[in-house]
Every structure is written in C-alpha cells, then in structure tokens.
C-alpha positions in Angstrom: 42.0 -54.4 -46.3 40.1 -57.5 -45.2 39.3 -60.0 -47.6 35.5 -59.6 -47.0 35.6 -55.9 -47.8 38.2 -56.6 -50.9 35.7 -59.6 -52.1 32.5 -57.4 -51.6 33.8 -54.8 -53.7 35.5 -57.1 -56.9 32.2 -58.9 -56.6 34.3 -62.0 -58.6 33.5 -64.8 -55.9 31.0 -65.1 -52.6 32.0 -64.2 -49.0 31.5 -67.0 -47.4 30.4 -67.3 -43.5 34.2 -68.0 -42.2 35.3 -64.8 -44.0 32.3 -62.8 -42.6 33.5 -64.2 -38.7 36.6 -63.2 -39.2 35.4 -59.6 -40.4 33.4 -59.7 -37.1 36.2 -60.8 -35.4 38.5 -58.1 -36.4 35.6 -55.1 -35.6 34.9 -56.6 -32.6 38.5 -56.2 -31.3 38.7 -52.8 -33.2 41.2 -53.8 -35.8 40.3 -52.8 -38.5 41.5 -49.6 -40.9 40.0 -46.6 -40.7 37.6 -47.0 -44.3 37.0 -50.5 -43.9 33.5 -50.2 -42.8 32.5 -47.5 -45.1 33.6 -49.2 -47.9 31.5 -52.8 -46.8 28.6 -50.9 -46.2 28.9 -49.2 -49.5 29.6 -51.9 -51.2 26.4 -53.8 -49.6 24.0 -50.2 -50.3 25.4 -50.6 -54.0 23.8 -54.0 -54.9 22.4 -56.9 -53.2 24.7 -59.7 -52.6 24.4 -63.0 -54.0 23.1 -66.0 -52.5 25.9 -67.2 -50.7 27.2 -64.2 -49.3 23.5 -63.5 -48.0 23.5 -67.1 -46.1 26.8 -66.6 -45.3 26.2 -63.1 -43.5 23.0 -64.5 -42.3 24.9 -67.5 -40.4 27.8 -65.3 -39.2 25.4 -62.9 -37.4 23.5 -65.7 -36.3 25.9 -67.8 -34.7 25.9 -66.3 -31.8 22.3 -66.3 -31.1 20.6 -66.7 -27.5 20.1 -69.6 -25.4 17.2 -70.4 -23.5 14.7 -68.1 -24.7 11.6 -68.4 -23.1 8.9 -70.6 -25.1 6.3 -68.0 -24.7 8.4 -65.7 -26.7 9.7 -68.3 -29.8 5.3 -68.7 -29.7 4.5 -64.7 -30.8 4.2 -62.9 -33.7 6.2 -60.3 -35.3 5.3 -57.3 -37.6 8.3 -55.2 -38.9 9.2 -53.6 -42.1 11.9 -52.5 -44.3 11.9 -48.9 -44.3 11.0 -46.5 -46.8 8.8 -46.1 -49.2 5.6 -43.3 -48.8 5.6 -41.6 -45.4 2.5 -42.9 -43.1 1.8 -42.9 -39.6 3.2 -45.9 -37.9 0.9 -48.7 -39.1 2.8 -51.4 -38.1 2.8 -50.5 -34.3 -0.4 -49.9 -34.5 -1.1 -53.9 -35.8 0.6 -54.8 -33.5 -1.6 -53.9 -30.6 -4.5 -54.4 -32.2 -3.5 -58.3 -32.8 -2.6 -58.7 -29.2 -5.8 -57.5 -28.1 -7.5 -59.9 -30.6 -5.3 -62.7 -28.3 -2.7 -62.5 -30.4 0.9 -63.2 -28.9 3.1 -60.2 -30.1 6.6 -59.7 -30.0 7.6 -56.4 -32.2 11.2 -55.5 -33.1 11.6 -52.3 -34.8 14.3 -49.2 -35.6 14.4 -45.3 -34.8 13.7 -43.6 -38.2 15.6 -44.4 -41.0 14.0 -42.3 -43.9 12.6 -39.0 -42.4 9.6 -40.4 -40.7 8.6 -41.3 -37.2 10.0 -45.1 -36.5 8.3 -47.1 -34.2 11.2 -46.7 -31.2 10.6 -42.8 -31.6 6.9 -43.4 -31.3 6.9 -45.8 -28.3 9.3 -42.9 -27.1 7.2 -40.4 -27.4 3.8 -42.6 -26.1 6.1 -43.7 -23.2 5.8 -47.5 -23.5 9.1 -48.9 -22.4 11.2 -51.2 -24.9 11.8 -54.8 -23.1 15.6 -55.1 -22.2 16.0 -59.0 -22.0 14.5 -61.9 -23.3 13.3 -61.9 -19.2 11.6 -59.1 -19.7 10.0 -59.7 -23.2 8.3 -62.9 -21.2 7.4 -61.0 -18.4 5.2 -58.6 -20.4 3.7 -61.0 -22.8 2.5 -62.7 -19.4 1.4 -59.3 -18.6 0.2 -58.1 -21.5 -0.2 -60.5 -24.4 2.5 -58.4 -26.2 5.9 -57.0 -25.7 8.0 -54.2 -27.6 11.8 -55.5 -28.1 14.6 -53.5 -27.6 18.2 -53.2 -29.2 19.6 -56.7 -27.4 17.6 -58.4 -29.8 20.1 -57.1 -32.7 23.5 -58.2 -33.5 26.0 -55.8 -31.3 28.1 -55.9 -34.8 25.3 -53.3 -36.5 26.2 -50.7 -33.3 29.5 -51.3 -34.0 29.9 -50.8 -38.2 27.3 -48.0 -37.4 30.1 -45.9 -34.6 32.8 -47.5 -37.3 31.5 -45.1 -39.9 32.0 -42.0 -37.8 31.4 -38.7 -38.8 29.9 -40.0 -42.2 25.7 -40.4 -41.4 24.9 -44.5 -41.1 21.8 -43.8 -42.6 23.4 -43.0 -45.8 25.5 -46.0 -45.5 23.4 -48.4 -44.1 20.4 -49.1 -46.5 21.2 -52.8 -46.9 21.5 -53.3 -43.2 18.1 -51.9 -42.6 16.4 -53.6 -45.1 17.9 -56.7 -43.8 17.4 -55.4 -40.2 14.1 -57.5 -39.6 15.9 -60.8 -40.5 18.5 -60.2 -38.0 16.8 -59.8 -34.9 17.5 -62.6 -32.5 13.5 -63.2 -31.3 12.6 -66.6 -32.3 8.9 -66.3 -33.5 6.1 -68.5 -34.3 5.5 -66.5 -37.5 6.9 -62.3 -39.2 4.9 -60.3 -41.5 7.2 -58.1 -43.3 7.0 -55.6 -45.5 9.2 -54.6 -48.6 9.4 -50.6 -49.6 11.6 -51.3 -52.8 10.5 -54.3 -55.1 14.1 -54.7 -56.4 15.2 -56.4 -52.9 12.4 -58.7 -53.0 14.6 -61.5 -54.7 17.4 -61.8 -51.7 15.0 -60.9 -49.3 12.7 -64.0 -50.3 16.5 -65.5 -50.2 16.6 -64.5 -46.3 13.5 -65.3 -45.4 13.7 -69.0 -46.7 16.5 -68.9 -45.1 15.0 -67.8 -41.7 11.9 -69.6 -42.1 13.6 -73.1 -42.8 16.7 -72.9 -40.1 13.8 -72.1 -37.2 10.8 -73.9 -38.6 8.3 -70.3 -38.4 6.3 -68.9 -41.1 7.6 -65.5 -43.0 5.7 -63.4 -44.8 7.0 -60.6 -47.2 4.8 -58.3 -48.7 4.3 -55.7 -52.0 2.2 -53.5 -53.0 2.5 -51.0 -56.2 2.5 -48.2 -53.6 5.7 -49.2 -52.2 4.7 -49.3 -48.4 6.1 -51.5 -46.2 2.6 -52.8 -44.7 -0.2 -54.4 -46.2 -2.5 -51.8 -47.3 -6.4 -52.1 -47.4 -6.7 -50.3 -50.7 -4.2 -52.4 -53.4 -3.4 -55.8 -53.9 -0.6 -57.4 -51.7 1.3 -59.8 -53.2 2.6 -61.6 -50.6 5.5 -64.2 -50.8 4.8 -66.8 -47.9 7.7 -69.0 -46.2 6.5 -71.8 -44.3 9.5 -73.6 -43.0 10.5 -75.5 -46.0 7.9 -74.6 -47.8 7.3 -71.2 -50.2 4.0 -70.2 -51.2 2.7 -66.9 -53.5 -0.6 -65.4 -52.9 -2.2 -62.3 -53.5 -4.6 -60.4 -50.7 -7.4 -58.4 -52.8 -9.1 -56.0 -50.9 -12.0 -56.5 -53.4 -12.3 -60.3 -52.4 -11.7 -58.8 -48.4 -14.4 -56.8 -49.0 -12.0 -54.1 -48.1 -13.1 -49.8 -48.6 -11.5 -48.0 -52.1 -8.8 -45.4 -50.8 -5.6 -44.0 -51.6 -2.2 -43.7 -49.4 -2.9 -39.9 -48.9 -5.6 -40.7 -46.1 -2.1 -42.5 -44.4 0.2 -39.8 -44.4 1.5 -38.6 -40.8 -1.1 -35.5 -39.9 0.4 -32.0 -38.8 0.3 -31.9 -34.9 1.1 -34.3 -32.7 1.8 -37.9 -33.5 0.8 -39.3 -30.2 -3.0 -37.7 -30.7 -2.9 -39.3 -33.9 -1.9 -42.6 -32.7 -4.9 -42.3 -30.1 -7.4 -41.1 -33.0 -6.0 -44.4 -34.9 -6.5 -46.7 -31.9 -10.2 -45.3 -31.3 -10.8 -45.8 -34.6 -11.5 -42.1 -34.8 -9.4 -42.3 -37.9 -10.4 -42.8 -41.7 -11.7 -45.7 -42.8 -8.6 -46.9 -44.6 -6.9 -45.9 -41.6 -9.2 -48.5 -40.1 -8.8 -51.5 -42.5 -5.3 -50.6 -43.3 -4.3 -51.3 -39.4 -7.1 -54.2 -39.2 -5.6 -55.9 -42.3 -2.2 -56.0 -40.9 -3.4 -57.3 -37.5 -5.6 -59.9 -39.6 -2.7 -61.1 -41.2 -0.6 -61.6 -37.9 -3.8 -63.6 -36.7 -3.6 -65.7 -40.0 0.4 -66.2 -40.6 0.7 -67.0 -36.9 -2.0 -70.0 -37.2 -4.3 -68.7 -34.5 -7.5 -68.5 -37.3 -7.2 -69.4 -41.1 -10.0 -67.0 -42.0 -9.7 -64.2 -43.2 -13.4 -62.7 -42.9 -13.3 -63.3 -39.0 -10.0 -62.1 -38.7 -10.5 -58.9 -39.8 -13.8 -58.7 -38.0 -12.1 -59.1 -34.6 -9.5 -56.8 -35.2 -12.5 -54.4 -36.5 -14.2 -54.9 -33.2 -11.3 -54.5 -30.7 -10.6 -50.9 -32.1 -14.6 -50.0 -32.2 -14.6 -51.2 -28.5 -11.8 -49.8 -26.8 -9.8 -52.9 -26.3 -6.8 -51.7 -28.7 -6.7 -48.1 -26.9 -7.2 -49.8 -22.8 -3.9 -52.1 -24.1 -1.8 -48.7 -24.7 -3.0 -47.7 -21.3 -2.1 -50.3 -19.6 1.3 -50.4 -21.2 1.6 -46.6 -20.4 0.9 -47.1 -16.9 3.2 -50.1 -16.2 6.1 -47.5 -17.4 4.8 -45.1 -14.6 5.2 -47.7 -12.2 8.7 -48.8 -12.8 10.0 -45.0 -12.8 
C-alpha cells in the first residue's frame, strides 16, 4: 500500500508534498492496488488532516498549475461553496451574474450536485449557458460578457481519476473532503473568492487552505458561516466571515441589522416545485421573495467588496439591488443563452 495511504490512516506523522507526488505519480500511471483510493479518500472523509498534510496536498495539486493565464482572468472574482448544508435554489450562480452586471469581473468554478440538490453545472445545463473550456475561452467571454462560467480543466485531472479509481462504490460517499476542499483547488488565479462553509467543523483547515491560497497568489479569500449552515452569505443571520488578504487574516461579522437587510428565514430559499429554470428567471427578475432578493444581492455585494472594486457596503448592495429591478441581471443570461445558440 502506498505510504501516503498507510500514513493517512495511522495518522502518527504528516504526509508531506513529496509523498503526495509520488501518490499522484503512481495513479496517474494506474499503479496503484485495487482499494488504495478508497481507503485515502476514507481516511480524508473521516477527519480533517493536519496542517502539513493540508499544504502538503495543497502544493502537490498545485504544482502543476497553468502558465500564461490571461491577466483578465487572474483580475475576476470567484463565488463557490462547499456543498451541503439546507437545500436552496442556486444562490451562488445567481451572485454571480448579478456582480458582473454591476461591472463586476466574474470567473465562477463550480461542481454537479453533490448532496441531493441542483449544482450549479446541472443548472447552467439545464439554462443552456455553456461552461468555458480553456483559459482562451474563459478570456474570450469575460471580454464578451464581463463574466465567464469555468469548466472541469480548471480542476486537478487527479480528482477524475481517484473519482473512476473508486469504481462501483458512489464518489459522493467517498469524496466529502475533496468537495469541501474543491474550491481551493481550482486552477483560476483570481483577484479575490467568496466561499462558503456548510459544516463549521472544517472551518479550522479550511481557514488553513485559504491562508494558504491567499498568501502563495497574493488574492483576497473569504470564507463564510452562518448558524443556518448554508454555504452563502444569507441576508437574514449574521455571517461571520474569516477574511484572507494575502498575508494578512482578518475576522468580521456582516449583520443584516447594520445592512439594513429584511427579517426572513431559509424556508423562503428552498428550491420551489416545478421547474428550476423558471425559478432562476423569477430570481433574476426579482420576481422572487424579498430575502430571495437580498440574499442574491448580499452575495454579489460582497464580490463587489472582497474584489476591491467599492469598499461600501450600502452602495454595493444598492447596485446589485438595482441591476435585478432593471433587467440588467436577466438581459446577461440572455445574452449568454444566445451566444450558446450561436456556437451549435
């Protein structure tokens, strides 16, 4: 059995990034015995790893990394989250292009559902935006469009293969470590990520991972937590919000009774019987609650603020207020839309 699989599960000393390569190594070239995946990513699910094994797996992945990304890309903002927690329609996609109408560069990375719920690849799917397939074509549509939806080139080629390595067993039994630490290993530089945290219990090796991220490519990340256990900001509870600012780490809380923000509860955010694509539109049009509202303006606030294009608040959240009463959120999908029509 390889030694990181034999270290992971006596938990007596760190894997360090050599032993991780070489574990990379030896999947890559399909050597390794039948078990020896399932057992790393059990071990992983079963408790987060220390420190060192987290920089260490971090490193490995990211040693490989791209060259020559476009600036305009390393410039945007990214909004992705960890999976799980309550099951809402997908706010985060929504943010996303309700930022980039606001003028907001956005680059979002994102998974096929993990937990039950629609992910933001099924949605895009089913809306028929197309995922970018190169860091070419991620430029070529923020030129175009001021934002640009990633697909799976972004992500370490080792998560496809641990994921076919654990074949018949069901990855997404398997997997929960990975996922959660899914938005940390996408290779998109960024000027700044907002991500949210389902389960508080990872918070301490994810703050680990985002320091991590935040120092080694000089961006600002954000992780947030709120007692409802989303994985977005939500307009109704505090957010505690642990802030990485290249070197730097900061702690602040976002009150929605400082914001100004509407009393509501995570029931108005549940996914709606009927089609998800009607509710996405209803969302966008702001034909939606009014936590639906702030809950999707706070997040695209927030992408405003982390990625240094306003430092207030007040008029952030009044911009992203007025491109969704306005039509300016909902004409972006369109346009998006119809640029997959044309390239049929």
């Amino acid at each position: 059995m390889h030694e990181a699989v034999t270290t992971l599960l006596r938990r007596e000393r760190p894997v360090e990034a050599p032993v991780w390569r070489s574990f990379w190594d030896r999947l890559r070239e399909g050597g390794l015995r039948r078990g020896e995946s399932v057992a790393l990513l059990a071990s992983l699910a079963t408790r987060m790893p220390d420190r060192t094994t987290l920089t260490g797996l971090l490193d490995s992945l990211a040693a490989d990394g791209p060259a020559g990304v476009p600036d305009e890309v390393g410039a945007a903002v990214n909004i992705v989250g960890t999976g799980g927690g309550p099951r809402t329609f997908n706010i985060s996609t929504a943010a996303a292009l309700v930022a980039a109408a606001m003028g907001v560069r956005v680059v979002k990375t994102g998974s096929r559902a993990y937990t039950g719920s629609l992910g933001s690849v099924d949605l895009l799917e089913r809306l028929g935006v197309p995922l970018t397939a190169s860091y070419e074509e991620t430029h070529a549509s923020l030129q175009a469009h001021g934002i640009a939806f990633a697909g799976a080139f972004v992500y370490p080629a080792e998560l496809g293969l641990l994921a076919r390595g654990v074949l018949p067993l069901d990855i997404r039994q398997l997997g929960g470590f990975l996922n959660a630490l899914g938005p940390f290993l996408a290779r998109l530089p960024a000027r700044a990520q907002l991500t949210g945290v389902a389960d508080r219990r990872l918070v301490p090796g994810l703050r680990h991972a985002a320091g991590h991220l935040a120092r080694g490519g000089g961006r600002s990340v954000w992780l947030c937590v709120n007692d409802a256990g989303a994985d977005e900001l939500l307009s109704f509870l505090p957010n505690r919000v642990y802030a990485c600012e290249g070197a730097l780490e900061d702690e602040f809380v976002l009150d929605p009774a400082r914001l100004r923000l509407r009393p509501g509860s995570a029931d108005e955010l549940r996914p709606r019987d009927g089609d998800p694509v009607v509710r996405f539109h209803e969302v966008l049009s702001g034909l939606g609650s009014p936590v639906t509202r702030e809950t999707v303006a706070l997040n695209a606030a927030a992408l405003a603020v982390a990625g240094r294009v306003t430092g207030d608040w007040g008029a952030a959240l009044d911009a992203a207020r007025e491109v969704i009463r306005d039509g300016r959120a909902l004409a972006l999908l369109a346009r998006l839309r119809s640029k997959a029509v044309v390239h049929a």
